[in-house]
C-alpha positions as CSV (number, residue, x, y, z in Angstrom):
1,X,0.0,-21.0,-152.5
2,X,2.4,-19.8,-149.8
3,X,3.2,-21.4,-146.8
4,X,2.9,-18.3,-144.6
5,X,-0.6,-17.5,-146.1
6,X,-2.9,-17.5,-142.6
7,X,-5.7,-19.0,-144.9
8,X,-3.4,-21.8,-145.4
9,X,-2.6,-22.4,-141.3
10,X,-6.4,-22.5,-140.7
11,X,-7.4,-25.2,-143.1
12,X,-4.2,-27.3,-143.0
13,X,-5.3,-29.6,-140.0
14,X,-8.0,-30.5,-142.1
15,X,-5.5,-32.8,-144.2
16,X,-6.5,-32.0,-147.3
17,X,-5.0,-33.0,-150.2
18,X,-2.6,-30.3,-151.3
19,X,-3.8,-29.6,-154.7
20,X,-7.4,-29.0,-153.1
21,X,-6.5,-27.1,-150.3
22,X,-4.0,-25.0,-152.8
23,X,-7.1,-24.6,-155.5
24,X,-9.7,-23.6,-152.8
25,X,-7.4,-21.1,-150.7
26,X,-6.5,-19.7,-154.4
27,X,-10.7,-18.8,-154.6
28,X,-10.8,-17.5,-151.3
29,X,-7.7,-15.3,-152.1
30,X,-9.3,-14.0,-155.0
31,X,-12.1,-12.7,-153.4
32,X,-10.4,-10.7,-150.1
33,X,-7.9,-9.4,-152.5
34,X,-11.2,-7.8,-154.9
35,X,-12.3,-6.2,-151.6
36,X,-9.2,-5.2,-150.5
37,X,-8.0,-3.2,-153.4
38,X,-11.4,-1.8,-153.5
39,X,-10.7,-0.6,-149.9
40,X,-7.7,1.1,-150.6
41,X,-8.4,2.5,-153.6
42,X,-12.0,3.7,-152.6
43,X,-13.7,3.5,-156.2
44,X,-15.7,1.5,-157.5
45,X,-14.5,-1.5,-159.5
46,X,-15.1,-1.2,-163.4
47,X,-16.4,-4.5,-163.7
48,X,-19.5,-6.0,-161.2
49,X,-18.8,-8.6,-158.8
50,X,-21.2,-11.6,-158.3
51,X,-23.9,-11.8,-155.8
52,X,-22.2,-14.3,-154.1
53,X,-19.2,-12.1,-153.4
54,X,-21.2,-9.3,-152.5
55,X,-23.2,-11.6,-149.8
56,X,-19.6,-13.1,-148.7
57,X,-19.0,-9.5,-148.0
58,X,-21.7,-8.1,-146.2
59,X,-21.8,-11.3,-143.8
60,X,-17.8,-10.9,-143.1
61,X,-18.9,-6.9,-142.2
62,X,-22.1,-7.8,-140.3
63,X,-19.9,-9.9,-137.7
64,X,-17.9,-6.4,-136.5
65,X,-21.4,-5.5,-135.4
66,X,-21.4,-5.5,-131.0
67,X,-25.1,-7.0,-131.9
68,X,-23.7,-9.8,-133.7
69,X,-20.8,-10.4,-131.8
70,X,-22.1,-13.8,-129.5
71,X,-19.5,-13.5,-126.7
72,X,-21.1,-9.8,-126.3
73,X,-24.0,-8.9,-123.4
74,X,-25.7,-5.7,-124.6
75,X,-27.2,-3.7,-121.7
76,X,-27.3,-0.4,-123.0
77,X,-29.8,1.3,-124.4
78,X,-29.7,0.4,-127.7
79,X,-28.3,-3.0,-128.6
80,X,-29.8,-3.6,-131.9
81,X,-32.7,-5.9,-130.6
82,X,-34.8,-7.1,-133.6
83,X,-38.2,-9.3,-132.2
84,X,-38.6,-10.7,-135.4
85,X,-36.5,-13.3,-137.4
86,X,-38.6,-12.9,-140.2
87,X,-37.3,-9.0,-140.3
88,X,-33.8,-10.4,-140.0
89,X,-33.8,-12.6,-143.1
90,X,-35.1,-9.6,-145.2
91,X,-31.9,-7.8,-144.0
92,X,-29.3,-8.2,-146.1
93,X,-26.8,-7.1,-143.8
94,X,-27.3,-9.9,-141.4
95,X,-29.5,-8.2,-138.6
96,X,-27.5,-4.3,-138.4
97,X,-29.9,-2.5,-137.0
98,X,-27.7,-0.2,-135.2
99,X,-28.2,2.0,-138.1
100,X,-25.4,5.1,-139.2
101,X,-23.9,8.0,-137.9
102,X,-24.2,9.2,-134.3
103,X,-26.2,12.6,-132.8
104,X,-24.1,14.9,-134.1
105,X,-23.2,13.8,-137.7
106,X,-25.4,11.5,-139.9
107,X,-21.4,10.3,-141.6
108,X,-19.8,9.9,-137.9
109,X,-18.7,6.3,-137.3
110,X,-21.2,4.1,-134.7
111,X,-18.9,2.8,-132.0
112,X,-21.4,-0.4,-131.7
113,X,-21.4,-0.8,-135.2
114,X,-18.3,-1.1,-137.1
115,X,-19.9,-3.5,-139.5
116,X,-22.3,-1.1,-140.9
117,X,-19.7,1.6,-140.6
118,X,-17.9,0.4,-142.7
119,X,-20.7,0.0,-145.3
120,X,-21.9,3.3,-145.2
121,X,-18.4,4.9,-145.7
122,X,-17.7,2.3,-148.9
123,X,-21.1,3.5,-150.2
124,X,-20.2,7.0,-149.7
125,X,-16.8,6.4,-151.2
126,X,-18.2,4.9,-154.5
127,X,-21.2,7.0,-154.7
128,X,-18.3,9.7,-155.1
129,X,-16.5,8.0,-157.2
130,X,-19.4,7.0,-159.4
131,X,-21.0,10.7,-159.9
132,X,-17.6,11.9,-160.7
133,X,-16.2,9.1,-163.5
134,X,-19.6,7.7,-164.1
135,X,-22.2,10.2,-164.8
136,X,-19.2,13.0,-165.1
137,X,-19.5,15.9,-163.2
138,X,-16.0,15.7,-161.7
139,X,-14.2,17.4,-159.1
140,X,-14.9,20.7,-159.9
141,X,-19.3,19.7,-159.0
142,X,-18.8,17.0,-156.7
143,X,-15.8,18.1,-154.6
144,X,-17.4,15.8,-151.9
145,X,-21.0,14.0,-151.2
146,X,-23.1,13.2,-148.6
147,X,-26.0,10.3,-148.0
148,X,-28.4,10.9,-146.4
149,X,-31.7,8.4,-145.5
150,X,-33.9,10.6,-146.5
151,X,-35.7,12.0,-150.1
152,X,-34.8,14.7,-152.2
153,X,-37.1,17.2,-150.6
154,X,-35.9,16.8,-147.2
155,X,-32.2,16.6,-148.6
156,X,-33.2,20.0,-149.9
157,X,-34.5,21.2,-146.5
158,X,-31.5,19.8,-144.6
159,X,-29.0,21.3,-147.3
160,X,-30.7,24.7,-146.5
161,X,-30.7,24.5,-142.7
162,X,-26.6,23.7,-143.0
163,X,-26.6,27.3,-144.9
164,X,-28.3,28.9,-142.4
165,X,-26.6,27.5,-139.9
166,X,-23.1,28.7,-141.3
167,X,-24.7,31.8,-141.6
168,X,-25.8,32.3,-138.1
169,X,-22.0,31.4,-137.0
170,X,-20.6,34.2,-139.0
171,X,-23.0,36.5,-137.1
172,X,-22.0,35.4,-133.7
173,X,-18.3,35.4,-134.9
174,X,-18.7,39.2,-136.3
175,X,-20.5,39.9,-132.8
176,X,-18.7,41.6,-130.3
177,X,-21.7,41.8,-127.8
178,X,-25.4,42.3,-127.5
179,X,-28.2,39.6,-126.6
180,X,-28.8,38.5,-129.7
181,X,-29.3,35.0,-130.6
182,X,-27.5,35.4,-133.8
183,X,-24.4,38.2,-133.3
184,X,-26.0,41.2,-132.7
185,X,-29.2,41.9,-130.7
186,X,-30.8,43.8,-134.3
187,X,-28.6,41.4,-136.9
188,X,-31.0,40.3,-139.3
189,X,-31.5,36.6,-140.0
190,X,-30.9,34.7,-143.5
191,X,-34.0,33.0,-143.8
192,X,-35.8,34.1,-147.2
193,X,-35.3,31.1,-150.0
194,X,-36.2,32.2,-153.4
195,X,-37.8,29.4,-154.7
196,X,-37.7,29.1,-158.6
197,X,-41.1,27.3,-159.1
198,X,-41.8,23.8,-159.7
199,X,-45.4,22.1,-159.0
200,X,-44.0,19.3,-157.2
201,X,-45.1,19.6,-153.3
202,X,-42.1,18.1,-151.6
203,X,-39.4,21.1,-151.8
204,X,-41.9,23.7,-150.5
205,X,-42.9,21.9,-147.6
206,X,-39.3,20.8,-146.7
207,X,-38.2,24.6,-146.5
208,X,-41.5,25.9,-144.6
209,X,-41.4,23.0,-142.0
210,X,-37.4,24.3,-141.7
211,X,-39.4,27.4,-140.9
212,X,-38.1,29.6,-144.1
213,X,-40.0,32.3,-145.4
214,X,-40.4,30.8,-149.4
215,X,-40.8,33.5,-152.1
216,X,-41.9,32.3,-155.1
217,X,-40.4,33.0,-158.0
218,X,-42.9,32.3,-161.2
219,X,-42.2,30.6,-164.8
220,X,-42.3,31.9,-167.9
221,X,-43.1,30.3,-171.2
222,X,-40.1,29.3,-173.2
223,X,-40.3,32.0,-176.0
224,X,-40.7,34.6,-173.3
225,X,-37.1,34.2,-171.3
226,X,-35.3,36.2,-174.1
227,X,-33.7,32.8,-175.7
228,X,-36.4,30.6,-177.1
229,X,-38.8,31.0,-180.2
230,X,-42.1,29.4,-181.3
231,X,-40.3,27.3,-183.9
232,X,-38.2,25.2,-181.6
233,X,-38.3,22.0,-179.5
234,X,-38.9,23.1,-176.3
235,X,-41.6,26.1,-177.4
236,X,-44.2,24.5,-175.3
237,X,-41.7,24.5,-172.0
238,X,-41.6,26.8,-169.2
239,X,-38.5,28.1,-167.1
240,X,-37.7,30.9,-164.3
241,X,-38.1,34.5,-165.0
242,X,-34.4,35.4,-164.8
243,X,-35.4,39.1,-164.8
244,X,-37.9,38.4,-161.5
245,X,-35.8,36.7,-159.4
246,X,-32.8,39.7,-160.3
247,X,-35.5,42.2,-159.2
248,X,-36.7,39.5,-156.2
249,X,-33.1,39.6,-155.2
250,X,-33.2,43.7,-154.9
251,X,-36.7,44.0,-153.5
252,X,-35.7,41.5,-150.4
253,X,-32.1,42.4,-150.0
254,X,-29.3,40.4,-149.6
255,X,-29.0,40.5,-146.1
256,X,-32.4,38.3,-145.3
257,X,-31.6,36.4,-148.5
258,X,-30.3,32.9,-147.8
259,X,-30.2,31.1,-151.1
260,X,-31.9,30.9,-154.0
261,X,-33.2,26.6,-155.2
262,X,-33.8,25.8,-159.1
263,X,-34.5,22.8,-160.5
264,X,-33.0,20.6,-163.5
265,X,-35.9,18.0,-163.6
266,X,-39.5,18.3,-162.8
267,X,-42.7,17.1,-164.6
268,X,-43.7,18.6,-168.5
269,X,-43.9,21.2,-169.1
270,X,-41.1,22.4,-166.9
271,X,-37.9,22.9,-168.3
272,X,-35.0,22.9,-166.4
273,X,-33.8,26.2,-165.1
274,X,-30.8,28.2,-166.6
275,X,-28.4,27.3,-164.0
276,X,-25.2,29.0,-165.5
277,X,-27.4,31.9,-165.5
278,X,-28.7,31.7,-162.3
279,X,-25.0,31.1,-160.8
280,X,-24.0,34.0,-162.1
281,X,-26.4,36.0,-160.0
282,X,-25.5,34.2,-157.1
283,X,-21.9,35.3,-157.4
284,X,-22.7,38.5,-158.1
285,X,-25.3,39.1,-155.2
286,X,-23.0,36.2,-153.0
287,X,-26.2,34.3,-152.1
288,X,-26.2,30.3,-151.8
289,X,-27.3,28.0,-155.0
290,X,-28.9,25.3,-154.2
291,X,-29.6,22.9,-157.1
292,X,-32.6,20.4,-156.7
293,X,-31.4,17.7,-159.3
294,X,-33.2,14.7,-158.6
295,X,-33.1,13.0,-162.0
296,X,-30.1,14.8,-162.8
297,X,-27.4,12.2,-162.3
298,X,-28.4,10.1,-165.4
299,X,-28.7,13.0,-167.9
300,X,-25.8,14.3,-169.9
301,X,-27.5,17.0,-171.1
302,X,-28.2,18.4,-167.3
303,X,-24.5,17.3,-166.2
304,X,-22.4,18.9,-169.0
305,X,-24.6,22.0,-170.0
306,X,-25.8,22.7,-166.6
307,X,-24.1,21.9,-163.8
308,X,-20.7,21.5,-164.9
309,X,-21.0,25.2,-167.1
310,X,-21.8,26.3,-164.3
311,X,-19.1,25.5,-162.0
312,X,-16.6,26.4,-164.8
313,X,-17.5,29.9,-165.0
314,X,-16.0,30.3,-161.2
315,X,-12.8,32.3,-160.9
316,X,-12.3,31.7,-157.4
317,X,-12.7,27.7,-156.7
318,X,-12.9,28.6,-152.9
319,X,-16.0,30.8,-153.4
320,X,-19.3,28.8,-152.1
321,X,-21.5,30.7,-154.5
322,X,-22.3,29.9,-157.8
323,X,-23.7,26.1,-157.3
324,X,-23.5,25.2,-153.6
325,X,-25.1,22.3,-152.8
326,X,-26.5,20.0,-155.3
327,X,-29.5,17.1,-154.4
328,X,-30.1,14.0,-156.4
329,X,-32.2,11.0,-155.5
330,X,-30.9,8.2,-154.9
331,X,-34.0,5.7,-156.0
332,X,-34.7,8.0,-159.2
333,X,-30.5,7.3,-160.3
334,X,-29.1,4.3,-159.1
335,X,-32.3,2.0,-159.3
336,X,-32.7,1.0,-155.4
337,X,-35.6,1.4,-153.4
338,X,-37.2,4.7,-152.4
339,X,-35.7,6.3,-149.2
340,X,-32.1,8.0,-149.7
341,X,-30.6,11.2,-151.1
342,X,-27.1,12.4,-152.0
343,X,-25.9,15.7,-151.5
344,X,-22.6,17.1,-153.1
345,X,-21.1,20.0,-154.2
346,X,-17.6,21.6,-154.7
347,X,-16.7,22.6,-151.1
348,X,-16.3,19.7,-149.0
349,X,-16.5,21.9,-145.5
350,X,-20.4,23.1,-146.5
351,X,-21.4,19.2,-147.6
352,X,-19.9,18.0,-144.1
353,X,-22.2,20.4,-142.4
354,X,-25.1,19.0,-144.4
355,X,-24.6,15.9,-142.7
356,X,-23.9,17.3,-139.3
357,X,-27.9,19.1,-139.8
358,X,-29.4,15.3,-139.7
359,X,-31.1,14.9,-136.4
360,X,-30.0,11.7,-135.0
361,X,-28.7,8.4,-136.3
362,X,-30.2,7.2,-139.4
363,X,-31.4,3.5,-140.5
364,X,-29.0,1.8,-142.4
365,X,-30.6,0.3,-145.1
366,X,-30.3,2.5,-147.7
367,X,-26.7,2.3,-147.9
368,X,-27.1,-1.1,-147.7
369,X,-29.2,-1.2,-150.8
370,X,-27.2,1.8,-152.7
371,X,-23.4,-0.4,-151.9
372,X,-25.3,-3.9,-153.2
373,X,-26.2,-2.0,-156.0
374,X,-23.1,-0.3,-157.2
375,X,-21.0,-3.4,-156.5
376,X,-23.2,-5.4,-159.0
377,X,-22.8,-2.9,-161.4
378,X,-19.8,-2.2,-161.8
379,X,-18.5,1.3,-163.1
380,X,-19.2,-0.2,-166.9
381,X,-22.4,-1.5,-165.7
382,X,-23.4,2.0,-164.8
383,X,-22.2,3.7,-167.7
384,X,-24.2,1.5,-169.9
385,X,-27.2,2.2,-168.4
386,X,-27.0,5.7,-168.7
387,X,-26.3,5.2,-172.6
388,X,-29.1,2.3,-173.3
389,X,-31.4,5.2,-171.6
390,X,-30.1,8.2,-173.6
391,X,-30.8,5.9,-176.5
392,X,-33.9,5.3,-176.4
393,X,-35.1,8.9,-176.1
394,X,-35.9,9.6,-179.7
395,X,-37.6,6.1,-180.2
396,X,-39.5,7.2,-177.1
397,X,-40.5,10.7,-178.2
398,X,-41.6,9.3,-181.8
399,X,-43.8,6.9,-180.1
400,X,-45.3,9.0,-178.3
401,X,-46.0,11.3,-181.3
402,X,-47.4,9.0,-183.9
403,X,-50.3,8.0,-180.9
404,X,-50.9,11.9,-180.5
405,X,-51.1,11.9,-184.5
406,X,-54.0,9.0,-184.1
407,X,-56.0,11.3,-182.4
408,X,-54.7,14.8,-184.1
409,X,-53.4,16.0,-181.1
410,X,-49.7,16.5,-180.6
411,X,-46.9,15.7,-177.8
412,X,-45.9,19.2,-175.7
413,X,-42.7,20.9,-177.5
414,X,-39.9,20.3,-174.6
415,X,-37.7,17.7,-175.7
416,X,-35.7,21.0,-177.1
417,X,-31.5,21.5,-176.1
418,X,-31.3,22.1,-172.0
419,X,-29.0,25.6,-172.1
């Protein structure tokens, strides 16, 4: 222990013995030190902390709330006043209910709120940190991310609207007069989404209450996409009709085309679109990608011969086309409750304008839950729940054969190689 340690000038009129004061302010040191080189490196630590630690933290960034501050009178607005107590002790950040980001950008910092500030930009920092060295994709996929407090579908509408939005400031940039909302008074608006189909309601109704015209674009069985055959794993799977969305693309025109959304993950027996593929036409055409990959985080198979093939096939790193934005959940990868989404891509300018589309400020919680989470984990704690999952995938497949065998039936073919 140091004499000029402040931990050591607050405790010291106490008059404890030296060796206890020494022992304890050791502890203490220990802990503020974790969080501190946490701080400044901004990644997540490769081994979890305790509970205790975590809760130690939490309380300490709680206090920098105005709410929480007891020598503060709150008579604006909105002062974070909670009725109930019971409410407060389900909260583990200690009564924030100032919530994060401001009007204009859902990552802005909340002036009453430093506390939770704080907590949401640590969560965005390791979520970062942990989709690029934990699940893999890198730089070169997740040049930066984005949370947002609400579900994939809606990250997915939000993601779109940001596209549009950049869109419709090119137009008025490009205009040199005329009374047209967007550039020119007969410019033609970016608002058709080809959707690559899924049966899963949430992404169709995100992009129609946006107010996008959807055009469908329909499956095909896996032997009938040019690649496949009837002898192989994933025979029984369906995928996008890479030759109908090409002609989709001609028939609407690329100048009322926004962007075009697959999918990696949806229920049997979709397979998860060819997204190197599908990049490719979105470079040639230079339409938006937008990739919904809600599960995707915690398969390798979607990370290394999807996403990340994708992105490697770009000559020009600058380009937005190719992959975009990608969307993962936050509940479906990182085992918190339901009620978040990430959003990340490789240009950090178009996934800042995704969180400038959120309407408002957003509750809190969710980072809350997501920074508890990771800090428990740890980076290795992560990792090894990705491979315990991967794992158990052929034990899970044979299982679920041998009860199809019981009753001669068979499981679907679509455990084949994603491509």
């Amino acid at each position: 222990m140091t004499s000029n340690n402040p931990l050591n000038a607050l405790f010291s009129p106490l008059n404890l013995p030296p060796s206890t004061l020494s022992t304890s302010i050791a502890s203490l040191s220990t802990t503020t030190a974790t969080f501190q080189s946490m701080i400044n490196s901004r990644r997540l630590p490769d081994k979890g902390i305790s509970q205790q630690q975590i809760l130690w933290l939490l309380g300490q960034l709680s206090n920098m709330d105005s709410n929480n501050n007891p020598n503060n009178i709150g008579v604006g607005e909105r002062e974070a006043r909670i009725f109930s107590s019971l409410i407060l002790t389900q909260n583990l950040a200690a009564g924030s209910g100032h919530g994060v980001g401001r009007s204009g950008d859902i990552s802005a910092s909340q002036p009453k709120a430093g506390g939770m500030s704080i907590i949401a930009l640590l969560a965005g920092r390791f979520l970062v940190d942990v989709i690029r060295r934990g699940s893999g994709l890198g730089k070169e996929v997740c040049g930066e991310g984005v949370i947002l407090p609400v579900c994939t579908g809606m990250g997915l509408m939000l993601s779109c609207m940001a596209l549009r939005g950049i869109e419709d400031s090119k137009d008025s940039k490009e205009s040199s007069g005329g009374d047209g909302q967007y550039g020119h008074g007969n410019a033609v608006r970016k608002n058709v989404i080809l959707w690559c189909r899924c049966d899963q309601k949430s992404v169709l109704k995100g992009l129609k209450t946006a107010g996008f015209e959807v055009v469908v674009v329909d499956t095909v069985g896996r032997c009938q996409d040019g690649e496949g055959d009837a002898s192989e794993d994933d025979s029984d799977g369906v995928t996008t009709d890479l030759n109908q969305l090409e002609a989709l693309i001609q028939t609407h025109t690329t100048d009322r085309i926004l962007a075009i959304v697959t999918t990696t993950s949806c229920f049997a027996p979709r397979l998860p679109d060819n997204i190197p593929a599908v990049a490719k036409l979105s470079r040639k055409y230079s339409i938006y990608h937008v990739v919904n990959s809600a599960y995707g985080l915690q398969c390798q198979s979607v990370i290394q011969k999807l996403l990340k093939k994708a992105c490697a096939q770009a000559t020009d790193r600058r380009s937005p086309y190719g992959v975009t934005c990608v969307v993962s959940s936050l509940d479906k990868n990182f085992l918190v409750p339901v009620g978040g989404s990430v959003v990340y891509g490789p240009q950090s300018a178009i996934i800042k304008e995704v969180g400038k589309c959120y309407p408002g400020r957003g509750q809190g919680q969710h980072v809350v839950n997501l920074l508890v989470t990771l800090l428990e984990m740890g980076l290795e704690g992560y990792t090894k729940l990705l491979s315990d999952r991967e794992s158990r995938l052929a034990r899970f497949r044979n299982g679920i054969d041998a009860i199809a065998r019981k009753f001669g039936e068979r499981g679907i073919r679509t455990f084949g190689k994603v491509r």
